[in-house]
C-alpha positions in Angstrom: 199.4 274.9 43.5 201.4 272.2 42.1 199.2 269.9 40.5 197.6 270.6 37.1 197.5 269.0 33.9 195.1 268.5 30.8 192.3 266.3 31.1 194.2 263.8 29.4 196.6 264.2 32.6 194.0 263.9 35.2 192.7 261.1 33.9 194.6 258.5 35.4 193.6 260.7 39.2 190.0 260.3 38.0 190.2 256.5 37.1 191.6 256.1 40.6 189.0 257.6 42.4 186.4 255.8 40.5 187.7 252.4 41.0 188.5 253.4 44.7 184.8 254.1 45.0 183.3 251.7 42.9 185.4 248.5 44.0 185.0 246.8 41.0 185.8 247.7 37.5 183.5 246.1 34.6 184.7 245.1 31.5 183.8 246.2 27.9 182.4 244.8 24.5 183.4 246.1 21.3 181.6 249.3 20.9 182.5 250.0 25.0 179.7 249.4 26.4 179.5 247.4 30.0 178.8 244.4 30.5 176.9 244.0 33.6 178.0 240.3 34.4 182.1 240.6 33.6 183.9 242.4 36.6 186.9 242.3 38.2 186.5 243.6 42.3 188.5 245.6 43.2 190.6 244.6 46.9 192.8 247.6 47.0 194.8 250.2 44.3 198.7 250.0 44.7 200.6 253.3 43.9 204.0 253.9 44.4 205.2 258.2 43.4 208.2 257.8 45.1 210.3 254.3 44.8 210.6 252.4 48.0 206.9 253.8 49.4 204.0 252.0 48.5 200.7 253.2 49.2 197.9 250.4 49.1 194.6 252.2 49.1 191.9 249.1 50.5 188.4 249.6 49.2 185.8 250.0 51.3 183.9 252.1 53.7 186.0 253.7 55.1 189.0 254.0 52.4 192.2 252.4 54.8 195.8 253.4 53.7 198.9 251.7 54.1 202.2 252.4 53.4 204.6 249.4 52.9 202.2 247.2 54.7 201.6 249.3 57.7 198.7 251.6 58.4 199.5 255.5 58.6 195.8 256.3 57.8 193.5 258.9 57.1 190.4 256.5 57.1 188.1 258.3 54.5 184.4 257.8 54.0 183.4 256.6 50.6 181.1 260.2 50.6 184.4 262.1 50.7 185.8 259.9 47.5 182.6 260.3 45.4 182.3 264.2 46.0 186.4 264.6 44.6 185.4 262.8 42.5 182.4 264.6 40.9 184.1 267.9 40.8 186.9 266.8 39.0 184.3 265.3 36.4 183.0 268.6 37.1 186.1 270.1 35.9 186.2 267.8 32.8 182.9 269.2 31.3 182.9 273.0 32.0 186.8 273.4 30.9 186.8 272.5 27.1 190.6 272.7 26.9 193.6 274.0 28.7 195.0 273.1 31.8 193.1 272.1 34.8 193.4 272.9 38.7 191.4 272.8 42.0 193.0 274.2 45.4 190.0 271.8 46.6 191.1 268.6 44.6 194.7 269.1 45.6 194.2 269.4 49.5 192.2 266.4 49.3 194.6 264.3 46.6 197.8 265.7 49.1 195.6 264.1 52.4 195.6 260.6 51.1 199.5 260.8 50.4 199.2 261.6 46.5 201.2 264.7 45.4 201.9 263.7 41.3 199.0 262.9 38.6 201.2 260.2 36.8 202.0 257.2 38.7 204.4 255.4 38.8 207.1 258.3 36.9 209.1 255.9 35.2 207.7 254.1 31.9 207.4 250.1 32.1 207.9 248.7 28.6 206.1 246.2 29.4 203.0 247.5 29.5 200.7 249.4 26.5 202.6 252.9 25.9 205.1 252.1 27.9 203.3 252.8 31.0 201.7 250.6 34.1 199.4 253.3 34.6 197.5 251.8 37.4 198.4 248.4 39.4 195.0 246.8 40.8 194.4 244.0 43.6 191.7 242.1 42.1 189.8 238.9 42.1 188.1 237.5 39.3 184.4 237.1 39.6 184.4 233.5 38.2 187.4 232.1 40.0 188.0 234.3 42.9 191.8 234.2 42.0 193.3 237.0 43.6 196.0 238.5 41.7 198.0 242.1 40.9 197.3 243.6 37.4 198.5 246.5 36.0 196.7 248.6 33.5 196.8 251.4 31.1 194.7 254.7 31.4 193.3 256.2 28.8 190.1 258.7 28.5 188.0 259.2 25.7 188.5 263.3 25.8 192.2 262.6 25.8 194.6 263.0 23.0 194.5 259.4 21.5 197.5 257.1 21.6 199.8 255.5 19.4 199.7 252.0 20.0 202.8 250.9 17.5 205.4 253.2 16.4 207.2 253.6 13.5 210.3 252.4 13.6 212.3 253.4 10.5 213.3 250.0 8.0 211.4 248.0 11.2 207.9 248.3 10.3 209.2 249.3 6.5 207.5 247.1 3.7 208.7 247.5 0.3 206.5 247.6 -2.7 208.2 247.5 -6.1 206.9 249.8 -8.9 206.1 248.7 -12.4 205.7 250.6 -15.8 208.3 253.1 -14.3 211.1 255.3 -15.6 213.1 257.3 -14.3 211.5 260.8 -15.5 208.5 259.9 -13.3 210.6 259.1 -10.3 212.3 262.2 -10.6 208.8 264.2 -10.3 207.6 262.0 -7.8 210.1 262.5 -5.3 210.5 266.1 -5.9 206.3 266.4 -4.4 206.3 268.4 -1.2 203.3 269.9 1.0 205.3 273.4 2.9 204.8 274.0 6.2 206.3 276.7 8.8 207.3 275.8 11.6 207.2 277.5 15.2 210.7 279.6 14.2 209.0 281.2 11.4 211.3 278.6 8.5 209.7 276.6 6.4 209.7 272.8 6.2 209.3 270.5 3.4 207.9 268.1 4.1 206.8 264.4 1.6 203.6 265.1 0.0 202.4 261.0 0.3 198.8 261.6 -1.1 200.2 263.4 -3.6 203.3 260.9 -4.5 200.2 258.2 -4.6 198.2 260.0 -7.2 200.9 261.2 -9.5 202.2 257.9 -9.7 198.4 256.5 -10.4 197.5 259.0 -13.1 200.9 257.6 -15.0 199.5 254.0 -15.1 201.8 252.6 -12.2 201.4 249.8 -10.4 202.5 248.2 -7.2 203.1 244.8 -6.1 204.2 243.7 -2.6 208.2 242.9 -2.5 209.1 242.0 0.8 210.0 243.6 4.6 213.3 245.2 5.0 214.2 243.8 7.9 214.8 239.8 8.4 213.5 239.8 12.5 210.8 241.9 11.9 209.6 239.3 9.2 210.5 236.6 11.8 207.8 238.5 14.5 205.5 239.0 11.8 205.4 235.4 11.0 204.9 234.4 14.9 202.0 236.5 15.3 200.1 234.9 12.1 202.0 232.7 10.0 203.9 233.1 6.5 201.3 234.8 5.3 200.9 237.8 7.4 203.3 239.7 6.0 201.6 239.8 2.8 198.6 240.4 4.8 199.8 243.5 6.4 201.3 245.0 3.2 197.8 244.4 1.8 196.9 246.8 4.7 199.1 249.1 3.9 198.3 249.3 -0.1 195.2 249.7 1.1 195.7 252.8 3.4 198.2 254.4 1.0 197.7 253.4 -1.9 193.8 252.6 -2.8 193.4 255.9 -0.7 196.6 258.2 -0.7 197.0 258.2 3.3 193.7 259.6 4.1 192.6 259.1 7.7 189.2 258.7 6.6 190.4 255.0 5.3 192.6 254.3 8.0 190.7 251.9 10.1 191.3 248.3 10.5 187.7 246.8 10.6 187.5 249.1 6.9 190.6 247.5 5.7 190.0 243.9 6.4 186.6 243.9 3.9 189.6 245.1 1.2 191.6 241.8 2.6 187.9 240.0 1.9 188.1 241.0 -1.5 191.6 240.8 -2.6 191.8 237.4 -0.2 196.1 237.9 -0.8 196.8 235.0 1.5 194.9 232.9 -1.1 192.5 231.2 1.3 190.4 228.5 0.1 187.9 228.6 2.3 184.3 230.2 2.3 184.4 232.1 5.2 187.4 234.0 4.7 186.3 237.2 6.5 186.7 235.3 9.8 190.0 234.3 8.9 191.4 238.1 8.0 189.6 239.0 10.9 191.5 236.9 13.2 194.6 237.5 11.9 194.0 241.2 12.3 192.9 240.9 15.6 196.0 238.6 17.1 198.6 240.7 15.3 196.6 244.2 17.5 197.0 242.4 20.2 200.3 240.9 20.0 201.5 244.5 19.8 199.6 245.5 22.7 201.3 243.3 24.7 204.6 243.6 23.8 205.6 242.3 20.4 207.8 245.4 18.3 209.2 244.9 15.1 212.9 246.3 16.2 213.6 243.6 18.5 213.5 239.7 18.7 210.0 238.8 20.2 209.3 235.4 21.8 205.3 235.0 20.9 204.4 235.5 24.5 202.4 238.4 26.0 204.0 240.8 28.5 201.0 242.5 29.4 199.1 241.2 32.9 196.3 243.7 32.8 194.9 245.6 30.1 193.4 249.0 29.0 191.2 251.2 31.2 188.7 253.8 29.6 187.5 256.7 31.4 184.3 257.3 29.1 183.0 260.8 27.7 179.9 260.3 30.4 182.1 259.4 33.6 182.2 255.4 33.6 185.4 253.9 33.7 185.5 250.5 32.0 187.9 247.8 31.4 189.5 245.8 28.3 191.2 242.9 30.3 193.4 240.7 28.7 191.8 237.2 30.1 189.0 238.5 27.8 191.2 238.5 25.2 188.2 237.7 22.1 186.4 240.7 23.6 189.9 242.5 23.3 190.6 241.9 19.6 187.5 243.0 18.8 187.7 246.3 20.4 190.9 247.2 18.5 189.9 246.1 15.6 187.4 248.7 16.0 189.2 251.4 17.7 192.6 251.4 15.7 194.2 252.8 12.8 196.9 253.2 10.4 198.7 256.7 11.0 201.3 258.0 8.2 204.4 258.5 10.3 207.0 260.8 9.0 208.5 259.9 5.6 211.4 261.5 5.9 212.4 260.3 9.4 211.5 256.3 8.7 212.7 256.0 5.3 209.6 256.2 3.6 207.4 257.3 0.2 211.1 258.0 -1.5 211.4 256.1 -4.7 214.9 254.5 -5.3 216.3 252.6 -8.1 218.3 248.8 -7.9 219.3 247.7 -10.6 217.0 248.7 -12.9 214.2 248.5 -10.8 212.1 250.7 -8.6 210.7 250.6 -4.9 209.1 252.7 -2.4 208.6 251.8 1.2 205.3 251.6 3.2 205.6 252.5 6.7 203.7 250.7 9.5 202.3 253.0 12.5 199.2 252.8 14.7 197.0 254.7 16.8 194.1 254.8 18.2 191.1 256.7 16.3 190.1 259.9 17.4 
């Protein structure tokens, strides 16, 4: 038996089956629940394991294959698709971790010409992740455009993905430190947490909540100095303007800072009523929350769609598709990016800051210049659990 994986793994097999049965694929609000009247149909699902073979899978009853635009068959009855399908789901809820495998899925899977789990087995970095998960023939339900879209798969019981990675003095913001000295410093960065690792040695490794309250209880305080990196400012500015990056190392006091890296106080909808109250832009507006909220949301989903803070970034999106959510009770829905309101809103919601490691990024170590003190604030995102 060759194919088996976590649930996480199968996912993207259990997505296909669903769209391939359903022949449309709704979209989401906020809080991912369907909406009935938003839809993309579903004309056929395009996978390609091998490079230079593409299988088109055609929805409808029967299922019709073709490979590089010529049939090769089997023709198979929407009952067969549903019942592989609802075993695998099957599978999902009776096997609460570990990997999972079915001689029955397998000979069925291998029948319609699909032999991996992942597809296609290179990364795209174009696409969320790095991966075009799943490519979808669709046409829109309001203009009956028919176009190719790829997507990302992800599943709710899955392990949840990083969105934006750390990329050492990239996504660095420096914060300068006043009422320091240097005997402080000293005991600051001399704060580790221990742990042993695999071999049985211990690793140090930077003790950030506790580097944040040692440096509290002394009376310090912070105040935003700038990004490390010139292009990284440059993208940050695209995205929302000269005052973003302000705005996102107001995130990041916030996170850190107000609340020592705790993952409790890691979301974004939780950090932008601290942006509300601290207004560091200095808006002079009333309704500032939409404002910060806005912001938020475009800079999300600029880096969804492509924007990174290591490389020069052009302000357009490189994502055609979107993000596709195999639920916790079997529906599969979609975050499309021609809903892109709808979009900003769900990761606002759904993501969070994620302390990368110090060490490795450059971060939570004070240094002295020239008679002054800094400590960098690292910027990394994932998706809540």
């Amino acid at each position: 038996m060759t194919l088996s994986g976590n649930k996480g793994e199968w996912s993207e097999i259990y997505i296909f089956l669903k769209l391939l049965h359903d022949g449309k694929v709704y979209a989401a609000d906020k809080d991912m629940n369907r909406l009935a009247t938003v839809y993309l149909n579903i004309l056929k699902i395009l996978r390609e394991e091998t490079p230079g073979f593409l299988y088109e899978y055609n929805t409808g009853n029967p299922i019709t294959i073709d490979l590089n635009g010529s049939n090769v068959g089997p023709d198979v009855p929407l009952t067969d698709i549903e019942n592989i399908k609802n075993e695998l789901w099957h599978l999902f809820v009776t096997t609460p971790t570990g990997t999972i495998s079915s001689a029955q899925i397998e000979t069925f899977l291998n029948s319609i010409h699909i032999n991996k789990l992942k597809s296609p087995p290179s990364a795209n970095g174009n696409f969320f992740g790095g991966t075009e998960d799943i490519v979808l023939q669709v046409s829109d339900y309001r203009t009956s455009i028919i176009s190719n879209v790829g997507f990302s798969c992800k599943s709710e019981f899955a392990h949840k993905a990083t969105l934006f990675n750390a990329s050492k003095d990239n996504t660095n913001f420096r914060f300068e430190l006043l009422n320091m000295n240097d005997g402080i410093m000293d005991t600051v960065n001399n704060l580790f947490t221990q742990k042993r690792k695999k071999d049985g040695t211990i690793k140090n490794n930077i003790a950030v909540g506790e580097r944040m309250k040692e440096l509290k209880r002394n009376g310090i305080e912070i105040e935003f100095d700038r990004q490390l990196v010139e292009n990284a400012t440059r993208n940050v500015v695209l995205s929302g303007g000269v005052e973003m990056p302000k705005i996102i190392a107001t995130i990041l006091k916030y996170y850190y800072w107000e609340n020592n890296g705790e993952s409790a106080h890691s979301s974004f909808s939780e950090a932008i009523d601290y942006l509300v109250a601290n207004n560091p832009a200095k808006y002079e507006f009333s309704d500032i929350e939409s404002i910060y909220r806005a912001k938020v949301g475009k800079l999300l989903y600029d880096m969804f769609t492509g924007m990174r803070l290591s490389k020069t970034w052009d302000g357009r999106s490189n994502v055609t598709g979107g993000y596709i959510v195999a639920k916790s009770d079997g529906d599969v829905l979609a975050y499309h990016t021609t809903l892109a309101d709808e979009f900003k809103d769900f990761l606002v919601e759904k993501l969070g800051l994620e302390t990368p490691s110090s060490s490795r990024h450059n971060a939570m170590q004070i240094c002295k210049e020239n008679g002054r003190y800094f400590i960098n604030f690292n910027l990394q995102v994932r998706f809540k659990g």
